[in-house]
C-alpha positions in Angstrom: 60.1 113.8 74.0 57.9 111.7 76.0 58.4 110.8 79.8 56.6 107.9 80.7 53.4 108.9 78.8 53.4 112.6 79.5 54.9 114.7 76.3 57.4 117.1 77.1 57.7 120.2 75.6 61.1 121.0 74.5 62.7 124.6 74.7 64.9 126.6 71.9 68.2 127.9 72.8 69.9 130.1 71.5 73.6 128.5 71.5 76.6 130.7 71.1 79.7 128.7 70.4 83.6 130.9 70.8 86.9 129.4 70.4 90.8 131.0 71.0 93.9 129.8 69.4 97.3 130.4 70.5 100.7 129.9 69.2 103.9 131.9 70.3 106.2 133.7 67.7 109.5 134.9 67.7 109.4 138.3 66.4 112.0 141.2 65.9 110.9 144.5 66.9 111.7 148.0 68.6 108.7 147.8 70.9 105.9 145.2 72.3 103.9 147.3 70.5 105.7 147.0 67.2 106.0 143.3 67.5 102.0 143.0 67.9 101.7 145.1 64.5 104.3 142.8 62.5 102.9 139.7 63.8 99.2 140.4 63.1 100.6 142.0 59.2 102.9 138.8 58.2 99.8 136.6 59.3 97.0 138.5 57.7 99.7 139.2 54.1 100.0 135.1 54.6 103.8 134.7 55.3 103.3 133.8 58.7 100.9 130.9 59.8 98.3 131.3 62.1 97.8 129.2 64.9 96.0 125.9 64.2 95.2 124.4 67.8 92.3 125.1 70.0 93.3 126.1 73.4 89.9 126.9 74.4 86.3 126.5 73.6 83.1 127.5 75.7 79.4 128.2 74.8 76.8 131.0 76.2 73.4 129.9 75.8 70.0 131.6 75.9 66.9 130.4 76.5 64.5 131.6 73.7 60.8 133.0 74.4 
């Protein structure tokens, strides 16, 4: 990149890029602890789905040497 006729030396990063999803279920169960374990089962064995919208999104980035 050049800056009124000085060149500019540009840096590396190291860029990393998260998400989280959410979406609330109804889910019958003896215990909190129960429902966590049936809701993560019937999603992962496909017969629930998981959520689709992004709630959240943020980056961490590193310069590099």
């Amino acid at each position: 990149m050049k800056v009124k006729g000085k060149v500019e030396i540009m840096k590396k990063y190291l860029v990393d890029y998260y998400e989280t999803y959410s979406k609330s279920y109804e889910i019958e169960a003896n215990s909190k602890e129960e429902a966590e374990d049936i809701l993560k089962y019937e999603i992962q064995e496909g017969k629930l789905d998981g959520p689709e919208c992004c709630d959240n999104s943020w980056c961490e980035v590193t310069e590099m040497e």
